[in-house]
Backbone as JSON, one array per atom type, in Angstrom:
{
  "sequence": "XXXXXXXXXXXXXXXXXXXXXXXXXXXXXXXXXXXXXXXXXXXXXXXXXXXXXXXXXXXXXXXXXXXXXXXXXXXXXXXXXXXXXXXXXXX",
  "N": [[0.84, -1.17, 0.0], [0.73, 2.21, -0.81], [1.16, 5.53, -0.25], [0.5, 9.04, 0.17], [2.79, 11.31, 1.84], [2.89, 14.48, 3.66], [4.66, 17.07, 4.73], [5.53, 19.15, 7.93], [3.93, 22.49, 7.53], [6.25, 24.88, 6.26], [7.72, 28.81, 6.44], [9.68, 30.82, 4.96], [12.48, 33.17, 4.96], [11.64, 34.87, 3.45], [8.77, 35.46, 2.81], [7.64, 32.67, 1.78], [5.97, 29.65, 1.64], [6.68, 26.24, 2.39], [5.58, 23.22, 1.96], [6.29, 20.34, 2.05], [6.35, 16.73, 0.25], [5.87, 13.3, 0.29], [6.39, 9.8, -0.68], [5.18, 7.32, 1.0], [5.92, 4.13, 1.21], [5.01, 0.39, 2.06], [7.72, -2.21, 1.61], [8.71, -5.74, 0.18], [9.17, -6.56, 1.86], [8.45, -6.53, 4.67], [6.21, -4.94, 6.88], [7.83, -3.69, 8.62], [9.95, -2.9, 7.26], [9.48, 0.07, 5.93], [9.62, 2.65, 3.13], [10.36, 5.94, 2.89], [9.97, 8.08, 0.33], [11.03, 11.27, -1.29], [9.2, 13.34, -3.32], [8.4, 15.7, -3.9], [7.66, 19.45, -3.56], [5.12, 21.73, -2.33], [5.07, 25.27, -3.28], [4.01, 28.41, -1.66], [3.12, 31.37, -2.12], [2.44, 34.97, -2.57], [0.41, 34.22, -2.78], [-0.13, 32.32, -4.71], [0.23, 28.75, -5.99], [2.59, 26.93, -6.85], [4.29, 24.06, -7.88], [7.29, 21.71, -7.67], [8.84, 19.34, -8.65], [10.89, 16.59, -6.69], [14.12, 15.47, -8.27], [15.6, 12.87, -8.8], [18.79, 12.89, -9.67], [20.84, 10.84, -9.5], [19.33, 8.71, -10.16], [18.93, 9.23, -13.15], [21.41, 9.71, -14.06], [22.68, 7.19, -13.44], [20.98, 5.82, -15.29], [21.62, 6.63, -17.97], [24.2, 5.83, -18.13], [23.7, 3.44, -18.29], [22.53, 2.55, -20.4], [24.4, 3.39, -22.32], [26.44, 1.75, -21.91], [25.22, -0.77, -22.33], [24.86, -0.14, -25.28], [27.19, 0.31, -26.53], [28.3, -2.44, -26.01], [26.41, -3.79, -27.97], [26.99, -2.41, -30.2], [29.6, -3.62, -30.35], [29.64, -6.35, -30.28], [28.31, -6.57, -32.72], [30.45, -5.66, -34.69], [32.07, -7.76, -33.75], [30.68, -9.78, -35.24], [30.36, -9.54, -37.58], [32.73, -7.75, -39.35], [33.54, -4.1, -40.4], [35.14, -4.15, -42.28], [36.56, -4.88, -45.55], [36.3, -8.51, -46.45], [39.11, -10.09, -46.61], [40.55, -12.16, -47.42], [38.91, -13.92, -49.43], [39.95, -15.71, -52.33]],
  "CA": [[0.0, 0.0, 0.0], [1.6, 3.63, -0.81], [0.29, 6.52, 0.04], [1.56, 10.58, 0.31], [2.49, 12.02, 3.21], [2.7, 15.94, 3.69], [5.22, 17.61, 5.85], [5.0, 20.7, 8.39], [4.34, 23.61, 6.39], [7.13, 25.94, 7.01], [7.8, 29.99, 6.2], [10.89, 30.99, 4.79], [12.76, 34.15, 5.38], [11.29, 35.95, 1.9], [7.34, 35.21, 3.11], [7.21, 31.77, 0.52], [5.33, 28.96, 2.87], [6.84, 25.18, 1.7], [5.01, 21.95, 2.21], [6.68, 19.04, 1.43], [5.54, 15.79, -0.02], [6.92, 12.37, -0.09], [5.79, 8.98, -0.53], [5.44, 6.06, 1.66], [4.89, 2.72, 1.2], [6.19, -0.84, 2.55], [8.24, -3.02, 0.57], [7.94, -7.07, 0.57], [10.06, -7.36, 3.15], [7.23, -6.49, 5.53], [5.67, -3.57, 7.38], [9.05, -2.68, 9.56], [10.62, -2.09, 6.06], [8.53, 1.05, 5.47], [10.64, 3.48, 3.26], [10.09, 7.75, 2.16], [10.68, 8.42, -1.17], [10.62, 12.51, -1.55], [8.46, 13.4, -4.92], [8.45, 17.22, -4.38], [7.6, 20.85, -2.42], [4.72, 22.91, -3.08], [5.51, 26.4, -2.32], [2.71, 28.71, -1.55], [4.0, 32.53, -2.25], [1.99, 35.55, -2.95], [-1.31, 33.87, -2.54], [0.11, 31.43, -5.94], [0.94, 27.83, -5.47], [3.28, 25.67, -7.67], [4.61, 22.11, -6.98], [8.61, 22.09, -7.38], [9.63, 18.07, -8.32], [12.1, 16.26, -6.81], [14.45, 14.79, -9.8], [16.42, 12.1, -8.54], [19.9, 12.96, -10.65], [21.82, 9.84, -9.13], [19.02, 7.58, -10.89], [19.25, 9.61, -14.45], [22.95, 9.15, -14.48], [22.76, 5.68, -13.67], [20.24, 5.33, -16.54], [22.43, 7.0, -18.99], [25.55, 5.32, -17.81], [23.58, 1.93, -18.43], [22.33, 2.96, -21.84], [25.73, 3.58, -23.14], [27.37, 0.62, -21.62], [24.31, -1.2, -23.29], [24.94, 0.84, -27.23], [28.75, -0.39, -26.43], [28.09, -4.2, -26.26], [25.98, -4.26, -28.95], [28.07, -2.2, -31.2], [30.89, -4.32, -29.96], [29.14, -7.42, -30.61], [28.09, -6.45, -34.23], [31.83, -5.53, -35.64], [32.94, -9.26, -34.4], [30.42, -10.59, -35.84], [30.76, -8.76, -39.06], [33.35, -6.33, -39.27], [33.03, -3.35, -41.12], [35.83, -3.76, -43.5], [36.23, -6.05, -46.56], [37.36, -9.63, -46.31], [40.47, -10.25, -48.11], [40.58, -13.52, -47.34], [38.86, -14.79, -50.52], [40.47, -15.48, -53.32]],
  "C": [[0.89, 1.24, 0.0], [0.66, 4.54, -0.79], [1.41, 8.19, 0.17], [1.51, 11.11, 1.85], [3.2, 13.45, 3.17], [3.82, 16.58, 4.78], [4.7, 18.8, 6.16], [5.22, 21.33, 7.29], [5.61, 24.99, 7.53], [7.34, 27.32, 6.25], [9.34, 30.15, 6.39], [11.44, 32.33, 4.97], [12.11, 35.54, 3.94], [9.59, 35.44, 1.63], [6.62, 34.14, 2.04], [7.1, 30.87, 2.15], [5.54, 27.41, 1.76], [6.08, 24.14, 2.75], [5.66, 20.75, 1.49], [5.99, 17.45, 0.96], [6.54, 14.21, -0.31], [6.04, 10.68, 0.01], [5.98, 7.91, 0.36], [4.73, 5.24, 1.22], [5.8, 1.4, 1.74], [6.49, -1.71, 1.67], [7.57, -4.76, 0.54], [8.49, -8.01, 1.31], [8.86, -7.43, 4.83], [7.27, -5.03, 6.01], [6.96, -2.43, 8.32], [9.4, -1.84, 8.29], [9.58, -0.93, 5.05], [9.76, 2.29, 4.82], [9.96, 4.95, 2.65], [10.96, 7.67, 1.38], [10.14, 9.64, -1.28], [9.88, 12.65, -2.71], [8.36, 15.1, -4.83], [8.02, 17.91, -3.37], [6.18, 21.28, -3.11], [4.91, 24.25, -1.97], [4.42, 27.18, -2.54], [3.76, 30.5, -1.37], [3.24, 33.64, -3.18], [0.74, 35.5, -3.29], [-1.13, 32.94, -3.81], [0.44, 30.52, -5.06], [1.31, 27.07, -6.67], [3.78, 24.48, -6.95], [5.91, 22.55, -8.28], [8.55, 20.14, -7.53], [10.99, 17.47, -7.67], [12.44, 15.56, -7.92], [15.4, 14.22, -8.94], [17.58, 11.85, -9.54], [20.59, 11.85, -10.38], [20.92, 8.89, -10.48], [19.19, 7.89, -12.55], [20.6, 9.16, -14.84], [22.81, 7.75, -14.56], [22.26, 5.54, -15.04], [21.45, 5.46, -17.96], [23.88, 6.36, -19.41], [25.07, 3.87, -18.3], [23.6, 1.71, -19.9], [23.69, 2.51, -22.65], [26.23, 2.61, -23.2], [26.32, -0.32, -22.93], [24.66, -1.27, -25.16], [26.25, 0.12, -27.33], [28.84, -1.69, -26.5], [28.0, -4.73, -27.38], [26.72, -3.92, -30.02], [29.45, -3.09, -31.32], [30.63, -5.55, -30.74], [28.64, -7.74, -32.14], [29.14, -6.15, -35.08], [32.05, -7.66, -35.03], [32.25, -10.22, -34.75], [30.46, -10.65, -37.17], [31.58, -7.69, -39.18], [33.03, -5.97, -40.83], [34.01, -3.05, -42.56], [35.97, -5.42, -44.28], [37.05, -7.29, -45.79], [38.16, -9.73, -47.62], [40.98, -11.66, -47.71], [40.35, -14.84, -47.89], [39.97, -14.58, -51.32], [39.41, -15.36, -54.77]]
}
């Protein structure tokens, strides 16, 4: 089960009022293993309110870092199976 949970709202020194937001839920390890995953702020400022994501940059990199490694294999794997230059090996 996951669900959102809301932090205190707090007032910052330039009269913007943040609320935080983050998710919980328990894994399938059981109910101890309950973990918060942040998802974002909304800030409340001038009587406006926007919502502010968190972006988890560790997991983008990873992604990108996998990608590549990924593009690298296969490219790898497609020259020795065919390389890209003639055979001179017939006669």
């Amino acid at each position: 089960m996951e669900m959102r949970v809301y932090g205190e709202p707090y007032e910052t020194a330039h009269g913007a009022t943040i609320i935080t937001v983050a998710r919980v839920g328990g894994s399938r390890f059981g109910p101890r293993d309950v973990a918060a995953v942040p998802v974002g702020v909304f800030v409340v400022h001038g009587g406006e309110v926007t919502w502010r994501p968190a972006v988890d940059e560790t997991r983008i990199a990873l992604m990108a870092v996998s990608i590549g490694l990924a593009s690298a294999v296969i490219a790898a794997l497609a020259v020795l199976r065919r390389p890209p230059w003639p055979d001179l090996s017939r006669s």
